[in-house]
N, C-alpha and C positions, 0 to 999 in steps of 0.2 A: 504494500500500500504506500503511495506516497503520500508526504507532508507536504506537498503544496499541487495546485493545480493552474488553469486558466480560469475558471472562474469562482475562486477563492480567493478572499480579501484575508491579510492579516492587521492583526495590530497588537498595541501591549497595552494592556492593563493592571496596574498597581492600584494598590492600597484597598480598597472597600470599606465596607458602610457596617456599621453596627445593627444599623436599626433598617428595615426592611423597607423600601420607600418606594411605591408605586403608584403613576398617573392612575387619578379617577377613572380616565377611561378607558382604561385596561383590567379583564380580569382572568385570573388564574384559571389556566383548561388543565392544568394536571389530571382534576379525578375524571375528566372522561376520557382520560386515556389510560393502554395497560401497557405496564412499563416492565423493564425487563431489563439483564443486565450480561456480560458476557462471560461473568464470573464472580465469586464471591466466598469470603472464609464465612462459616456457621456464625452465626449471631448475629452479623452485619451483611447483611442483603439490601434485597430493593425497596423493602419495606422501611428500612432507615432514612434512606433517602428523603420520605415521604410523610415521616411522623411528627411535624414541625417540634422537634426535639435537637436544638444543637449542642447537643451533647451524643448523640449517636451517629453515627455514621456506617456510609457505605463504603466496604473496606477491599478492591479487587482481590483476585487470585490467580496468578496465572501471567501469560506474556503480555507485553504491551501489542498493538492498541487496547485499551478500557473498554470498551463499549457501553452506555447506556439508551437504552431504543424506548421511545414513545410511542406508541401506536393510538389512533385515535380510528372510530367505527366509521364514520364518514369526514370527508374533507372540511378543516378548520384551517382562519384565519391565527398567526400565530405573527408576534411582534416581537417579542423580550426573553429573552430564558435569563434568570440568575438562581445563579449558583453562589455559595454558601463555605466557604474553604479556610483553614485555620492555618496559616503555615510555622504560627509560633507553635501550635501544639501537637503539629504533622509532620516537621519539617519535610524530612525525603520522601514522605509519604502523598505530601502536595504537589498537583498538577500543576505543570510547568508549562504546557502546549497543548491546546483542547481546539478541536475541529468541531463544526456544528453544520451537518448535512441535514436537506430535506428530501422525500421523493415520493413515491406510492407504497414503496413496498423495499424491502433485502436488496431486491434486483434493480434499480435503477436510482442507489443512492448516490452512489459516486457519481453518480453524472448532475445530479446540482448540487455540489458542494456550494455553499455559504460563506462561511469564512472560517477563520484560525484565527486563534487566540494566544497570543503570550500570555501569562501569568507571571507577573514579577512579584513574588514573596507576597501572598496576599493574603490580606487577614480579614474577612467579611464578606459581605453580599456584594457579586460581583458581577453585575448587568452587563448582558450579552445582546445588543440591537441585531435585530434581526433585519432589518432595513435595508435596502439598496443605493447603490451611488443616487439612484435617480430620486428625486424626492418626492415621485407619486408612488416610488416602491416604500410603500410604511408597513407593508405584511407578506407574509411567505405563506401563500393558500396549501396546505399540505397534507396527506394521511400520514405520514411519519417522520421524525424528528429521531437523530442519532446525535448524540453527543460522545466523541471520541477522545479517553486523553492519550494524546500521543507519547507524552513525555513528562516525569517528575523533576522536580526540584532535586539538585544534586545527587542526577543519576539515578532513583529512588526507581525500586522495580513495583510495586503493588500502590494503590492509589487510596487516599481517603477523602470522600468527597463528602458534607453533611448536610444540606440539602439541595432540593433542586425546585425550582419553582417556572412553571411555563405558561405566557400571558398571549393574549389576544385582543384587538378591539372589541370593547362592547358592541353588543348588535342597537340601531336602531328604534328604539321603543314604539315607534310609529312606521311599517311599513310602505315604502313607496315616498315617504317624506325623506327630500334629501338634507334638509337640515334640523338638528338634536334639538329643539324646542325643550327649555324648563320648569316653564310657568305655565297655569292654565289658560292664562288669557293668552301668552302667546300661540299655545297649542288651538285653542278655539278660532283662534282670523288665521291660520295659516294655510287654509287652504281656500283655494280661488275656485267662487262657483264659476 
């Protein structure tokens, strides 16, 4: 597998957030997807990833690439993934390089790779835009989301990741309306007999 492609962006990311901070109009598609992993020691599975508990974690087993795979039942708009990473308390164990692929399915991920991620020693919640150069690309329409980490913090073979969290635009509350209306009275005159 390669670490880079043509249509892979990279970039670096330091430091993170304590405190979990996400746009109102975005919200969390995790639980309708089923998530799965490529490996893992007994007690720290997938379900770590997911029990908003940062104090557990999911803890690889096995060769690099990591794999973490999202699967969702039908195609979802998908904007943000952050990720959750301790490296005071992980060190080698902390993801150094993380690839973030979309596609249908196993069979045609590599081909829209997304982007690549540096991790430089990062202690907190770690926002990963899913976004395009183009600024009408604000979502990535997808059935499945792979989060790959290619590579730890000083060489480190097994990975500790402690949570993951995956966002999308909110839908529309008024179908067919192209603008979010918040008031009743704006809702009431906005449509043109």
């Amino acid at each position: 597998m390669a670490d880079s492609s043509e249509g892979e962006e990279e970039g670096k990311l330091t430091g993170g957030s304590q405190q979990l901070v996400v746009d109102d109009d975005l919200r969390e598609m995790g639980k309708k997807a089923a998530w799965s992993v490529s490996s893992y020691k007994p007690g720290n599975g997938v379900l770590s990833l997911r029990d908003d508990n940062l104090e557990t974690y999911w803890q690889s087993d096995g060769a690099q690439p990591h794999l973490v795979n999202v699967q969702f039942q039908k195609k979802v708009k998908l904007q943000l993934v952050v990720l959750y990473v301790d490296f005071k308390l992980d060190e080698s164990y902390t993801p150094g390089k993380i690839s973030i692929r979309a596609g249908d399915g196993f069979h045609n991920l590599k081909v829209i790779e997304i982007k690549a991620v540096e991790l430089v020693k990062p202690t907190g919640w770690m926002h990963i835009s899913l976004s395009g150069n183009d600024p009408r690309e604000t979502f990535v329409n997808t059935f499945m989301l792979q989060i790959a980490v290619l590579s730890n913090h000083l060489n480190g073979r097994d990975t500790h990741i402690r949570q993951i969290k995956v966002y999308g635009p909110r839908p529309n509350p008024i179908p067919l309306q192209p603008f979010q209306f918040t008031s009743t009275e704006f809702i009431t005159y906005s449509a043109v007999r």
